[in-house]
C-alpha positions as CSV (number, residue, x, y, z in Angstrom):
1,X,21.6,60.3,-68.9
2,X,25.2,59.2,-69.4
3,X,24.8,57.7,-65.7
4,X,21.7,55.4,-66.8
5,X,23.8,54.9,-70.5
6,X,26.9,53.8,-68.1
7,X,24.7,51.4,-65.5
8,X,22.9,49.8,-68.6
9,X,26.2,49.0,-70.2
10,X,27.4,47.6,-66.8
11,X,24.5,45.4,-66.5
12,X,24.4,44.0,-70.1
13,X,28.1,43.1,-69.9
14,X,27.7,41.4,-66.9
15,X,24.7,39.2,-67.9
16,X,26.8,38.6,-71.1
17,X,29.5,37.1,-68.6
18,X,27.7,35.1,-66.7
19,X,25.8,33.5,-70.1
20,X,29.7,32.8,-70.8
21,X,30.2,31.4,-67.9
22,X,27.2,29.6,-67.6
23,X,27.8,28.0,-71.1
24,X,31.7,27.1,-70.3
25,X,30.6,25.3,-67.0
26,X,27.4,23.6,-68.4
27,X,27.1,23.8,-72.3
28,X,30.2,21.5,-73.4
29,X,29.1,18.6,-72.7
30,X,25.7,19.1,-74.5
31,X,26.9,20.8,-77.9
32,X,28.8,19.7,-80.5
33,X,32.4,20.3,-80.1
34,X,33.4,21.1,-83.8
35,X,34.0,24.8,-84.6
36,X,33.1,25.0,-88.0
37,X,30.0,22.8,-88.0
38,X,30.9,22.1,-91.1
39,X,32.6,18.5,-90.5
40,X,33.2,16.6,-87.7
41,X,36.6,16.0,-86.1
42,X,37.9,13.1,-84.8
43,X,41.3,13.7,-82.8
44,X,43.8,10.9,-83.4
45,X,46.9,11.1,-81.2
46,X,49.2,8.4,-81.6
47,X,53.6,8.2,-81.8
48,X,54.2,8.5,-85.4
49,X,58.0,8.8,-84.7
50,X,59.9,7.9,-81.1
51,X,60.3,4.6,-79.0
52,X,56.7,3.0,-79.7
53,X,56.3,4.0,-83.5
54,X,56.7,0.3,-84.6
55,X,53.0,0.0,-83.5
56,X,52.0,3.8,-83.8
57,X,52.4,4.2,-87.3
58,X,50.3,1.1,-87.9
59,X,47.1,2.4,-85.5
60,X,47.7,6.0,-87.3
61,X,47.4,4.5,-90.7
62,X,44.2,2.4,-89.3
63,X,43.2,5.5,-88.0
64,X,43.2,6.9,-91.6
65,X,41.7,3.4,-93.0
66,X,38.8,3.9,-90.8
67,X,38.1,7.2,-91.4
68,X,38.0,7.2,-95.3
69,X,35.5,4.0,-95.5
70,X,33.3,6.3,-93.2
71,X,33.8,9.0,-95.3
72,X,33.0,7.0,-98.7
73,X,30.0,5.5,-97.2
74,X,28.3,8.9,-96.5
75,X,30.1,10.2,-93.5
76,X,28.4,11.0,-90.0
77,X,25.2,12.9,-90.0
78,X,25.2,14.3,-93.2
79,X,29.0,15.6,-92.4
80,X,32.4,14.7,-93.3
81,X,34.7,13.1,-90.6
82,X,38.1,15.4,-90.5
83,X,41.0,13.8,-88.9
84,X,43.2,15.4,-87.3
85,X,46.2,13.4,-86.2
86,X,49.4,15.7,-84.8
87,X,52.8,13.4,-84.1
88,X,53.0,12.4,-80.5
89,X,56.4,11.2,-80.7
90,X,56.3,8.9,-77.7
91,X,56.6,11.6,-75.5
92,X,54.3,12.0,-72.7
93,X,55.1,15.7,-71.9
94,X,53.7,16.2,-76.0
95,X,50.9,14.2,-75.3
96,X,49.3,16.7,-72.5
97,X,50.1,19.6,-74.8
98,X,48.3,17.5,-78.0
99,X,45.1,16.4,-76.5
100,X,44.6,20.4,-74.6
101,X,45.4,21.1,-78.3
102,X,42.8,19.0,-79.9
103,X,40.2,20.0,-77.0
104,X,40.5,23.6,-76.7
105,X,41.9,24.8,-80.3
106,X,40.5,22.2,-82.6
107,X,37.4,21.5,-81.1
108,X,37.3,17.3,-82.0
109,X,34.3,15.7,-81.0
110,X,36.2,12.8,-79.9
111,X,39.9,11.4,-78.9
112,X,41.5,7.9,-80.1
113,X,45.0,7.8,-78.8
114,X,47.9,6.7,-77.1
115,X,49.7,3.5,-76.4
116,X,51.9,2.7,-73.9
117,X,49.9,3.0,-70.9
118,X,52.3,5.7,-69.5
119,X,50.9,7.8,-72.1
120,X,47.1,7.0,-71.3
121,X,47.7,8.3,-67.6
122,X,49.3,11.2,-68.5
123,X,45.9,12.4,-71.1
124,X,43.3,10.9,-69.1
125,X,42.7,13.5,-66.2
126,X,42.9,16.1,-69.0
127,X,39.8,14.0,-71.0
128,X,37.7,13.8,-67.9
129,X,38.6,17.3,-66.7
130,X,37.1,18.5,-70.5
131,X,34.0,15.4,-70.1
132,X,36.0,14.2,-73.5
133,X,34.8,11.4,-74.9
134,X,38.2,9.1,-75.2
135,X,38.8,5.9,-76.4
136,X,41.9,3.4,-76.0
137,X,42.1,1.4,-78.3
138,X,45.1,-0.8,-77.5
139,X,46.0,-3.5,-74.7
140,X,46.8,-2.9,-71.7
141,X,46.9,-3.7,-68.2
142,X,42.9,-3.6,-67.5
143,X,41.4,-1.9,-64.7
144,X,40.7,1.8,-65.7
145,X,36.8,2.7,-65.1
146,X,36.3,6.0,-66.3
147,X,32.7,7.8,-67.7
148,X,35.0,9.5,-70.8
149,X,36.9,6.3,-71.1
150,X,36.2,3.5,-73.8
151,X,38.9,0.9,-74.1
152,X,38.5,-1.4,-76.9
153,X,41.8,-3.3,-76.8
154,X,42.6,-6.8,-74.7
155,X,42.7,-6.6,-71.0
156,X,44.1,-8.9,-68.4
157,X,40.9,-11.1,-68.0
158,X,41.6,-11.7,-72.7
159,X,45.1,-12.4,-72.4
160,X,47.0,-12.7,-68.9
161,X,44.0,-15.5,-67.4
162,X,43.7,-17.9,-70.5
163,X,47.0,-17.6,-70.9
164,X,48.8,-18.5,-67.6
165,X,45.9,-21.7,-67.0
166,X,47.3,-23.1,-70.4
167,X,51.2,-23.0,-69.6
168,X,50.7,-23.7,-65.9
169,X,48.6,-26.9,-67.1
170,X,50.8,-28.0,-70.3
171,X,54.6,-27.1,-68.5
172,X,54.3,-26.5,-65.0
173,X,53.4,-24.5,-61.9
174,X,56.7,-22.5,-61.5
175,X,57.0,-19.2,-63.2
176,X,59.5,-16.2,-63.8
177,X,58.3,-12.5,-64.6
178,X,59.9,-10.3,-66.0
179,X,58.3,-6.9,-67.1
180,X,58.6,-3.2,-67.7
181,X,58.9,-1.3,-65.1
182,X,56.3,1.5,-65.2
183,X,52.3,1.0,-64.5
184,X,51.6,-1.2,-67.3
185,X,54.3,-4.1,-66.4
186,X,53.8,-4.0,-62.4
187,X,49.9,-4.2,-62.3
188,X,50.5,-6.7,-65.5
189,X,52.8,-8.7,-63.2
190,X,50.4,-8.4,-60.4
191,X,47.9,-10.2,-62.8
192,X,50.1,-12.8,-63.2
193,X,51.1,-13.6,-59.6
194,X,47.0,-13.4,-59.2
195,X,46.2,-16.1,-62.1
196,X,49.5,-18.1,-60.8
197,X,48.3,-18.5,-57.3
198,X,44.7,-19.0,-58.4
199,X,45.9,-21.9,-60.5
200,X,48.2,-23.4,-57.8
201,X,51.5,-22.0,-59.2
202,X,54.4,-20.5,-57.7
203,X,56.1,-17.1,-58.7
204,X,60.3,-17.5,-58.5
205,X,60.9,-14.4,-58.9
206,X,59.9,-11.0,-60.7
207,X,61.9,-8.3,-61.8
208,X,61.3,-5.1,-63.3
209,X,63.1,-3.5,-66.1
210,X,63.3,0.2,-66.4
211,X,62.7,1.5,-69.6
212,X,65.3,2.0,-72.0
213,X,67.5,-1.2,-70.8
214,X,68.6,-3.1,-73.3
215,X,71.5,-5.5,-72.0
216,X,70.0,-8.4,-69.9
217,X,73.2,-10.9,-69.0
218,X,72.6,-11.0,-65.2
219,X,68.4,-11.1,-65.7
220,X,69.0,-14.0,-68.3
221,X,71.5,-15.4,-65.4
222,X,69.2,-15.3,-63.0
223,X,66.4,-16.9,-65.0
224,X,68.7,-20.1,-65.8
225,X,69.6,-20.4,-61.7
226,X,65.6,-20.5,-61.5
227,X,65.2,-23.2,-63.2
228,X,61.5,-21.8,-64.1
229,X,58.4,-23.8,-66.2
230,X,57.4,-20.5,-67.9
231,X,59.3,-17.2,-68.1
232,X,56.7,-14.5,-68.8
233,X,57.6,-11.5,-70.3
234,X,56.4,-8.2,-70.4
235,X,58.7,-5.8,-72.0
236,X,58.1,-3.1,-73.8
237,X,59.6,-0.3,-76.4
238,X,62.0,-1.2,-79.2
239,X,65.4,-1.1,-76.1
240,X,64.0,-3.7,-74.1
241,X,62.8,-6.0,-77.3
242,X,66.6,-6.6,-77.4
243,X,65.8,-9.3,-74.9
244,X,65.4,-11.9,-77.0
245,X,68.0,-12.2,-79.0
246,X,70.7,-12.1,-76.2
247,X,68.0,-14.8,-74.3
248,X,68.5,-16.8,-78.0
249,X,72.0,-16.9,-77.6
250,X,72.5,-17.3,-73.6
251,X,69.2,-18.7,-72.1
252,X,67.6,-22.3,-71.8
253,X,66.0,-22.4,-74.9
254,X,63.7,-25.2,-73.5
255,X,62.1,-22.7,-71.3
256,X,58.9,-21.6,-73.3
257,X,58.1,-17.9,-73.1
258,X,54.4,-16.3,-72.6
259,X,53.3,-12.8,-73.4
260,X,50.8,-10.4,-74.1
261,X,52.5,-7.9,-75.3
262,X,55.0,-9.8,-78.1
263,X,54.4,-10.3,-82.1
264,X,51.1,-9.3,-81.9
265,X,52.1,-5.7,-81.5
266,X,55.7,-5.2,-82.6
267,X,56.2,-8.5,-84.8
268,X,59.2,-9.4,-83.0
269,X,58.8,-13.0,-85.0
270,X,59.6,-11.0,-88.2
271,X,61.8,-8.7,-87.2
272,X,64.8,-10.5,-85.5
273,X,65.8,-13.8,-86.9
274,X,65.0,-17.3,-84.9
275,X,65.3,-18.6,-82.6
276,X,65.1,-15.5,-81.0
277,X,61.2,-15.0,-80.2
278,X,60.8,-19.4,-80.9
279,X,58.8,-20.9,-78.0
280,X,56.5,-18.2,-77.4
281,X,53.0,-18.6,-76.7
282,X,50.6,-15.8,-76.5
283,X,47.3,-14.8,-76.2
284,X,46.2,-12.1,-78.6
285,X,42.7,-10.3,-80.3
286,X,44.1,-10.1,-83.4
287,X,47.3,-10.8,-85.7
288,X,48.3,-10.4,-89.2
289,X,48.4,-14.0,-89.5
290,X,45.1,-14.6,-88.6
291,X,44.1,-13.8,-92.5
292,X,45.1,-17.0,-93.4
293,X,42.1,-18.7,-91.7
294,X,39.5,-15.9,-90.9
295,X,38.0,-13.8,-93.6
296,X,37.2,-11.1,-92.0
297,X,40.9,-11.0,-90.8
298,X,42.1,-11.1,-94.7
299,X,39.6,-8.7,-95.9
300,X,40.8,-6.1,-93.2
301,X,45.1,-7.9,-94.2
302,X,44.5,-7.0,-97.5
303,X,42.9,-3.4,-98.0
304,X,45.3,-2.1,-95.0
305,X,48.5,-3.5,-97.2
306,X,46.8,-2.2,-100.3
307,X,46.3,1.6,-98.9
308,X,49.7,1.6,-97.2
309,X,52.4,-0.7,-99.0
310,X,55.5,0.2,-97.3
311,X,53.9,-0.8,-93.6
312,X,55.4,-3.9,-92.5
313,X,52.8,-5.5,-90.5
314,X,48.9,-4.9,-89.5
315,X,48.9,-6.6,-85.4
316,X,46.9,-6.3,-82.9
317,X,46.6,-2.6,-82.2
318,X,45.8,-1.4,-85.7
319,X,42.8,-3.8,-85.2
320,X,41.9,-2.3,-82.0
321,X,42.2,1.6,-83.7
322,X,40.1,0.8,-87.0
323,X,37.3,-1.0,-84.9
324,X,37.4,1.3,-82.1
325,X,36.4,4.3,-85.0
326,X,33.8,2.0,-86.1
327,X,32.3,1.5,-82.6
328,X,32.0,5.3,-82.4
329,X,30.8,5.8,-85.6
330,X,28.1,3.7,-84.9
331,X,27.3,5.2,-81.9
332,X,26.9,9.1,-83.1
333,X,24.7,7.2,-85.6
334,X,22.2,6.1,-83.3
335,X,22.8,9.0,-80.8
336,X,22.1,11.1,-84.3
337,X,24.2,13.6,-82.5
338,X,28.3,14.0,-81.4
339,X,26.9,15.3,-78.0
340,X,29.2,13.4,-75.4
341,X,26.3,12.4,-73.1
342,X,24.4,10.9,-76.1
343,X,27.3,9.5,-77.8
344,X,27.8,7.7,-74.2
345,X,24.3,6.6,-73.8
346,X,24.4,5.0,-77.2
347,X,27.8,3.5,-76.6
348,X,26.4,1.4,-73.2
349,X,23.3,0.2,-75.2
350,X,25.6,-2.6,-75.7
351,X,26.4,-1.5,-79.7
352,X,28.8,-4.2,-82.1
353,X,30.8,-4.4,-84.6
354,X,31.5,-7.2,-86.7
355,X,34.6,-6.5,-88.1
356,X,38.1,-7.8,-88.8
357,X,38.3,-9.5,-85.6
358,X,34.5,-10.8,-85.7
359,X,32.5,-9.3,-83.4
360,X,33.5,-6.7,-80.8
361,X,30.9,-5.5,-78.5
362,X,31.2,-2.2,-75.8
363,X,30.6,-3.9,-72.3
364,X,28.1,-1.2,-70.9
365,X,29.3,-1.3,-67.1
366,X,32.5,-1.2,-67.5
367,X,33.4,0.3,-71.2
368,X,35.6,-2.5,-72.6
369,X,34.8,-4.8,-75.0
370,X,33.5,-8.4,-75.0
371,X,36.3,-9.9,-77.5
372,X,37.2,-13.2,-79.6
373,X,40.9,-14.5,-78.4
374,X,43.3,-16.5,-79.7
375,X,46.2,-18.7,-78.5
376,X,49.5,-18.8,-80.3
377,X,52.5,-20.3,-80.4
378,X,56.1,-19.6,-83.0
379,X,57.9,-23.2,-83.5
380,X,61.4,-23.3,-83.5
381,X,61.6,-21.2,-86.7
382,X,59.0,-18.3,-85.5
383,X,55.9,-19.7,-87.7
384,X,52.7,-18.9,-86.2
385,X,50.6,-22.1,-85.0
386,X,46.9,-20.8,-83.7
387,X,45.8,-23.4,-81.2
388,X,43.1,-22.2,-79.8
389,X,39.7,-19.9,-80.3
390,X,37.7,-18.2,-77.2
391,X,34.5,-16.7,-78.4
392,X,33.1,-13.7,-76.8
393,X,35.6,-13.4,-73.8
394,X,33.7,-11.3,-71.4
395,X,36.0,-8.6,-69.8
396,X,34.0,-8.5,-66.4
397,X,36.6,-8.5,-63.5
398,X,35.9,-4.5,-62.8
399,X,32.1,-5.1,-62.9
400,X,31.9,-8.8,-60.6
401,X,34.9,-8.1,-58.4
402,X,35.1,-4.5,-58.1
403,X,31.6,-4.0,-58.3
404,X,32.0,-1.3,-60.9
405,X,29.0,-0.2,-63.3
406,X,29.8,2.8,-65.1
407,X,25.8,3.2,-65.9
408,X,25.0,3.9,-63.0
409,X,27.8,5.2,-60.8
410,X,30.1,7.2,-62.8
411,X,33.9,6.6,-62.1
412,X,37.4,8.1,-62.4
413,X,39.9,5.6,-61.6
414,X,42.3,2.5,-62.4
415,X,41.8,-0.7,-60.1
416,X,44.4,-3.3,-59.5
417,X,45.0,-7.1,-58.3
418,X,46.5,-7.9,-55.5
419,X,46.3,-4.5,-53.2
């Protein structure tokens, strides 16, 4: 009897284990993630503090924006949204341990997070390892195609195309690069060279700054032996921002500058006193400045300045966060469901939202956005001129040159220019 008692015991635990195991390789995908059931949880992981919190703090509070309007306006299926938001602190190592943190402890549905592009590398295997639905919400150097992956910031074919035709055309075919040197400045400075060459310009040189570099008198040298049209620049982090005030002091001031990167993130124009970021020209999705000529861009100015007074500017990347919440939150809506597969599904029907920047729209093949861009220039004391609109800029250089259709054929990897 205690035999049979012993087998039977035996046998129940090890269908119990397999029903585990079956559920752990099969079942997350198709459930809900949150524990509690009772609300559901949106992981936020951006640098509050550390090297990039200049633009951190303002996608955390956007983060925070987004999620209260949702809440006030009924919430998602019935349920409250819970944010939860732990300190990154520009530290890639933190970043791995956050989002296994998020997935495995706190059971989030979903994962908005990072920006430097560093930081994105370093989560993403760890999202697609767990099929979690992530979204990027900031610019970058384009390229990634990834099932879990939803970027909804600017991309090379926004910012780095428009932008090179209109200084090649209005000063000249020769241009300097100079960029961070990690992922996001050498495939950036490969879409350069590519737009350059396509456009019958010439690169001079390129050089690549580590991170953390923060003197620049034999870079600014070189530049003025160049004798460039445009210097480009692709710096990053608040050390390497020092550029331009040593370039104010010792460049050739009549050398425009052109990034993708500057004011519209970090508000360089504010921060340091002309003429250190004068005669830059950019190409960005959205700026503070834009308010004073779009609605929707001073509705979205003045209820982000309202709900967080002490923030000093609202760029680019806050845009990107707040609308990239709303895109989702639009999507679990018509999926009626947080399930990842369905939440996808609904996010490649081709879903919008008009919001702050007009209307952003998920490209389905490729999982960026199709995007309004603007062209800017500072005068010689750093005010703002917007000269030029592009509607609906389609971000379809994975999808026509790579071939790449992410309804279809899942992927799991970044493409570059210029292999």
């Amino acid at each position: 009897m205690k035999l049979k008692k012993l087998k039977f015991k035996r046998s129940a635990i090890t269908v119990i284990l397999l029903l585990c195991l079956s559920i752990s390789l099969f079942g997350c995908n198709n459930v809900s993630s949150s524990g509690d059931g009772k609300t559901i949880k949106l992981g936020v992981l951006e640098d509050r503090s550390g090297d990039f919190s200049l633009v951190g703090i303002q996608k955390y509070y956007a983060a925070k924006l987004a999620v209260e309007e949702i809440n006030k306006n009924g919430g998602l299926l019935g349920k409250k949204v819970e944010m939860v938001a732990p300190d990154t602190q520009s530290d890639n190592n933190r970043y791995q341990e956050m989002a296994k943190r998020l997935i495995l402890n706190d059971h989030v549905d979903a994962i908005m997070g990072a920006f430097s592009s560093a930081s994105r590398e370093a989560i993403r295997p760890i999202m697609e390892q767990n099929k979690m639905l992530y979204f990027y919400n900031n610019q970058y150097e384009g390229g990634v195609a990834s099932k879990y992956t939803f970027n909804t910031g600017a991309i090379p074919d926004h910012q780095i195309t428009p932008l090179i035709k209109e200084m090649i055309k209005k000063f000249g075919p020769k241009v300097y690069t100079i960029a961070a040197d990690y992922n996001f400045g050498q495939i950036s400075a490969k879409w350069v060279e590519k737009t350059v060459k396509e456009n019958g310009g010439q690169i001079v040189n390129q050089e690549f700054i580590p991170l953390g570099v923060s003197q620049f008198s034999s870079t600014i040298s070189r530049i003025k032996k160049a004798k460039p049209d445009v210097l480009v620049t692709l710096l990053v982090g608040q050390d390497q921002s020092s550029f331009y005030e040593q370039w104010a002091k010792s460049g050739d001031k009549s050398i425009p500058m052109a990034s993708t990167v500057n004011m519209a993130q970090a508000y360089e124009h504010k921060r340091f006193a002309p003429p250190a970021l004068a005669n830059m020209y950019i190409t960005a999705t959205f700026m503070e400045e834009l308010a004073e000529k779009y609605p929707s861009a001073k509705t979205f100015v003045d209820k982000f300045k309202k709900k967080f007074p002490k923030n000093k500017y609202v760029g680019m990347e806050a845009e990107s966060e707040y609308t990239g919440i709303m895109l989702w939150a639009k999507a679990v809506k018509k999926a009626k469901t947080t399930k990842t597969d369905a939440v996808i599904k609904a996010l490649e029907s081709g879903i919008s939202y008009d919001g702050p920047a007009g209307k952003v729209t998920i490209d389905p093949k490729t999982h960026h956005t199709v995007r309004n861009v603007y062209l800017v220039h500072t005068d010689s004391q750093q005010k703002l001129h917007i000269d030029k609109e592009w509607k609906a800029v389609k971000p379809d250089w994975l999808s026509k040159d790579m071939g790449v259709d992410l309804t279809k054929k899942p992927e799991f990897k970044q493409y570059t220019p210029l292999k």
